[in-house]
Structure formats: structure tokens, C-alpha cells
N, C-alpha and C positions, 0 to 999 in steps of 0.2 A: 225110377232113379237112373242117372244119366251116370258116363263111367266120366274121370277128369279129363280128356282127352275130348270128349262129343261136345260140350262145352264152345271148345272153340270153332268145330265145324257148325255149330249152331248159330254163333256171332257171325259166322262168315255166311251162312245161308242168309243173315239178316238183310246182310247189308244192300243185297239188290233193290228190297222190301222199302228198308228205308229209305234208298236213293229216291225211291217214286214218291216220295212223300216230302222231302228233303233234303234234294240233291248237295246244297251245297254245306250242308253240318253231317252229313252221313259220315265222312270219313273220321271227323274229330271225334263223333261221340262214341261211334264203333270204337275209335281207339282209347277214349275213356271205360266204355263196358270191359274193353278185355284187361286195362288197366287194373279194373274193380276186381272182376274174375282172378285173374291171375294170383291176386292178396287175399284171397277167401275161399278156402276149399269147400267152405257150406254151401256157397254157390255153385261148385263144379259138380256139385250131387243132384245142382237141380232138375225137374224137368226139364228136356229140350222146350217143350212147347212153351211154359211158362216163362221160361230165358228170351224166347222169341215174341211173346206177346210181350211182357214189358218192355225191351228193348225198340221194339214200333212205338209202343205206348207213348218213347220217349219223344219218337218225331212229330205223332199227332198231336201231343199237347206244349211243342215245342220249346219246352224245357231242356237245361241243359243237365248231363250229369258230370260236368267239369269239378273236380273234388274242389279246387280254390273257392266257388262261389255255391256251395254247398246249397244248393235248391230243391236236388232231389241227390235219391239214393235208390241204390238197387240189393235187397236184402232177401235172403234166403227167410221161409215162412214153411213150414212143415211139408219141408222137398220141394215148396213151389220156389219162383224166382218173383217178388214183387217190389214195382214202380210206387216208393215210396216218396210224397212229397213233405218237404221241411218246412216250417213257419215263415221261413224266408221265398219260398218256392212258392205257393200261395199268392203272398201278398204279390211277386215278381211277373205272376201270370196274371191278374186281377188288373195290375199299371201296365203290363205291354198289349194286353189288350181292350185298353181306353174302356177303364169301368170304373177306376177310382185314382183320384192324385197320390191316396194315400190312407195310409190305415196302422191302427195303434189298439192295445189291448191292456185292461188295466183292472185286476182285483181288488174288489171291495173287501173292508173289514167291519165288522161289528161294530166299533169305536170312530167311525168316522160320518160321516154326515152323508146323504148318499139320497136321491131322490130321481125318481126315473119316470116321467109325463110320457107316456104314449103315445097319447093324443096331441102333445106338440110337439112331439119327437125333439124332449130337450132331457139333456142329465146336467146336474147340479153334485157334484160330487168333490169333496174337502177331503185328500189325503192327509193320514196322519202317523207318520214315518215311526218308523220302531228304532231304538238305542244301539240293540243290539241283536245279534240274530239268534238268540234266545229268548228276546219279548218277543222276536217278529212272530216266532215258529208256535208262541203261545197263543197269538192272538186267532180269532173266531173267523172265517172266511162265511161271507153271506151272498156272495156269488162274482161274479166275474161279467164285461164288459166287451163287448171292441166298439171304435168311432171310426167311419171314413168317409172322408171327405170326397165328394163325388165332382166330375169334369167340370159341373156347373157353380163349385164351390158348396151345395147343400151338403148337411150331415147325416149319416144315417148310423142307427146305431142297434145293435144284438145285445139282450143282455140273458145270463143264464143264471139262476138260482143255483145254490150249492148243491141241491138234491140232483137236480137234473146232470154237475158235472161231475159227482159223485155215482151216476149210474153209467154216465159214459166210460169210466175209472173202471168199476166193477167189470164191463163186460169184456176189458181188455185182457189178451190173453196172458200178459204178464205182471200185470199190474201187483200179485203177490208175491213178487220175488223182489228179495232185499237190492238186487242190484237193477230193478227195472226204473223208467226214468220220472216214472207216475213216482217212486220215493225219492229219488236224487236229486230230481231238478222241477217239482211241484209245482213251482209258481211257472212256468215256462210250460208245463205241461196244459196246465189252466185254461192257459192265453189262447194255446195254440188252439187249444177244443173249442173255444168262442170264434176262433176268426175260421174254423174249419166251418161252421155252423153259418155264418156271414158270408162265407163265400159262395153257396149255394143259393143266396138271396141275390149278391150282389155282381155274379155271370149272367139274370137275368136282363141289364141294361145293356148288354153287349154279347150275345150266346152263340160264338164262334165255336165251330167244329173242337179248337183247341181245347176249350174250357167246357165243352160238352164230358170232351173225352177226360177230361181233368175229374168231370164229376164223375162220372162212370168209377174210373179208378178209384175217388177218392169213397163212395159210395161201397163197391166192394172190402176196402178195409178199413173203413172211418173205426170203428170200434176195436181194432185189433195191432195195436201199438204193440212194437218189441222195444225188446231192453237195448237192442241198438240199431240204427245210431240215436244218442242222446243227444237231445235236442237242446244246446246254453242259448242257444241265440234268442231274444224274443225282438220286433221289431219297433223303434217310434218312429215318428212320422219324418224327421230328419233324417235316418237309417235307411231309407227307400230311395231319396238322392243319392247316397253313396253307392249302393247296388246298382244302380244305374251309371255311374261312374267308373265301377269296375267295370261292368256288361260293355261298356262303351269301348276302355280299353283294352280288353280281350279282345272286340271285335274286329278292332285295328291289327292288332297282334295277329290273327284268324287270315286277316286279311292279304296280309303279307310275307304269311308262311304257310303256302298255300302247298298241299300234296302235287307231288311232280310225276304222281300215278296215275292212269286211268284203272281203276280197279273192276269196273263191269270189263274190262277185255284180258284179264289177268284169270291166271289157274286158280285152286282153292291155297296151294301155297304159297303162291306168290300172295295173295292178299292177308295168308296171316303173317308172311314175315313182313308188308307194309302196316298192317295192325301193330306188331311188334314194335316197329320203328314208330309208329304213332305214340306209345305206353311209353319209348322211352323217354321221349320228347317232355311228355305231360310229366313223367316224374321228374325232372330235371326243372319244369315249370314249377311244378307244384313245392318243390324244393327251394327255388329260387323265390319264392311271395311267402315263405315261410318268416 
């Protein structure tokens, strides 16, 4: 356990780290981690080391942790510090690095028509909408789905049985606590364990270092979901354009509000009161796209 204080000499040891990996987001995302930091004291207890592997983690699989475009998240885990990715993070690393157009996830019910060929790699599936969200919650869940559509236009498709996303559930470490998001937000929770499962299928048509290390991480805590952050967002195949349309213009924004530092020729203070100035910037952003 790290005192609140080593925290940010940890971020500041990073940033060398990650300039060799990422020169030109080093200074943005540093200034989102201390952002994060700074709003969670669970995190300033964590290990140093741990603070500093995710925070790399973050340049090798070149993910952003810009709190607006919610892809990943950095979450305290019993003292450690871990590079948590979103539903949205996922499918956002999958399309920047040319493995799918796009990708959607959709639970089956008992009462609906549902047919899954293997062997022609086709599903035949008839939703049948609930009234109210007291039929819905009564109804029978028989397993779960994702579809993506690949660079060439084919489909490919994961599907998992309730047992199999019922043991994924059990092994998570929070999963029996009334406020964890396996009971708040179910169906989001569902999706997200199918397209986690699909995405270890589908970095094989493209297995860049990024998505290696994506798997790495996502492999160390696939089974160990916390109660936060809760995940509402679930993705369709239209909702991948518009992230891309953000990504886009953030990029411009990025672009032309560029740090007026050189931070590798700066002291350890001088670079957190630029981190500083970085956090303000981002709250002020993040405020303004609210």
C-alpha cells in the first residue's frame, strides 16, 4: 500500500515509459490518469507497481482513458490499480485495428424463435419485446449472442448458453452484492461477456501488439468485474459510427491544443504541475460535453 502522495510520483515516473511507446497521447492521458487519481482515494492506496503497469497498459493497447468517450477505466481491485476495458473499449479497439466494421450483441428469450447453424454460420432469430419491464424481467433468458460483420462484409457470430454466462457471473468477485452491476444492469452485463468471448476470436484476423496486450489484460481479469464502474452503455452496429465521430473530433481538438511543454527536460515538479494543468483542462472538457 502506497501513501496519497507516491500516487503521483508514480504517474510522473510513468510518463517517460509511456512517451517511448506513445509519444504523442503521453501527455493527454497522463493528464487523464491523474485526473482519475486525484477523484478516488481507493486508487491513491494503490500499489505503485500496479499504477504503473496499467497506466503503460494504457499506451500498448492504445486506448484512450478520456472520461467523455468512456472506453476504459482505471479501478482500484484489492490494493491493485487495474486497466479496466468498457463494452464500448472492446468493440473501439477491434474497428481501429481493421478486424471488424462492426459488432452487436443481443439476448435470446425462451418465447422467441431462435435458431443457430454452425455449420453455415447463420442465426435466424425473431425478437419478441416485452410490455413492460416486469414481463421483461420475468421472462426465461436461453443464452446470449454477438454478430460482426468483418472488413470483407462476412458475419461471424459467438453464441453462449445461459449456463456458460451464469458461470461467468458466479466467478465474479462481486457478483453477490446488491449494488454490483451483474444485478443493476443484467442485460448490459450479458452482452458485454459475449462480445468479451468474440473478441479473443476476432484479434485473430489482425493480432497487433495493441490487441495482444488487450488480451493479456483482458485475460488477467475477464472473470472479475466490480461493482464499478457500471457499465449502461451496450453497443449496435450504428453506435460504432458515432464513436468514431467523437474519436474524430477529439482528435482535432488534441490537435490543436497541443502542450507547450517539453516534459522529458522538466523536474518531477514541474511535470505534475503540467499534469495539474492537463486535469484542469479535461475537467472543464468533460464539463462542457456534459
Amino acid at each position: 500500500m502506497i501513501s496519497t502522495q507516491n500516487w503521483k510520483q508514480t504517474l510522473t515516473n510513468a510518463f517517460p515509459k509511456f512517451q517511448q511507446i506513445d509519444k504523442q497521447k503521453a501527455q493527454s492521458e497522463l493528464g487523464f490518469a491523474f485526473q482519475i487519481f486525484q477523484n478516488n482515494s481507493a486508487l491513491q492506496r494503490c500499489d505503485a507497481q500496479s499504477i504503473l503497469n496499467a497506466v503503460i497498459n494504457v499506451a500498448r493497447t492504445s486506448i484512450t482513458l478520456n472520461p467523455v468517450m468512456r472506453l476504459a477505466y482505471l479501478i482500484p481491485r484489492k490494493n491493485k490499480c487495474v486497466l479496466e476495458f468498457s463494452y464500448m473499449g472492446l468493440v473501439a479497439m477491434l474497428r481501429d485495428n481493421n478486424c471488424i466494421k462492426s459488432i452487436s450483441s443481443h439476448i435470446v428469450y425462451s418465447d422467441e424463435e431462435f435458431e443457430y447453424n454452425i455449420g453455415e454460420n447463420t442465426i435466424i432469430h425473431k425478437p419478441v419485446y416485452a410490455r413492460n419491464e416486469s414481463e421483461h424481467l420475468s421472462r426465461k433468458i436461453i443464452g446470449c449472442y454477438s454478430r460482426a460483420t468483418l472488413l470483407n462484409d462476412e458475419k461471424s457470430f459467438e453464441f453462449m448458453a445461459w449456463w456458460e454466462i451464469e458461470k461467468v457471473k458466479r466467478l465474479s468477485e462481486s457478483s453477490g452484492s446488491k449494488f454490483s452491476a451483474w444485478n443493476t444492469w443484467q442485460d448490459e452485463m450479458i452482452k458485454k461477456t459475449v462480445i468479451k468471448r468474440h473478441f479473443k476470436m476476432l484479434i485473430s484476423i489482425n493480432p497487433t501488439e495493441a490487441l495482444s496486450t488487450a488480451l493479456t489484460v483482458e485475460n488477467d481479469y475477464v472473470v472479475k468485474e466490480e461493482i464499478k464502474p457500471v457499465l449502461q452503455e451496450f453497443i449496435f452496429e450504428e453506435q460504432v459510427n458515432e464513436i468514431k465521430d467523437l474519436e474524430n473530433e477529439l482528435n482535432k481538438e488534441e490537435e490543436s491544443e497541443k502542450f507547450e511543454y517539453d516534459l522529458s527536460k522538466m523536474s518531477e515538479e514541474e511535470i505534475e504541475k503540467v499534469l495539474t494543468k492537463e486535469q484542469q483542462k479535461n475537467e472543464k472538457e468533460t464539463i462542457k460535453n456534459k
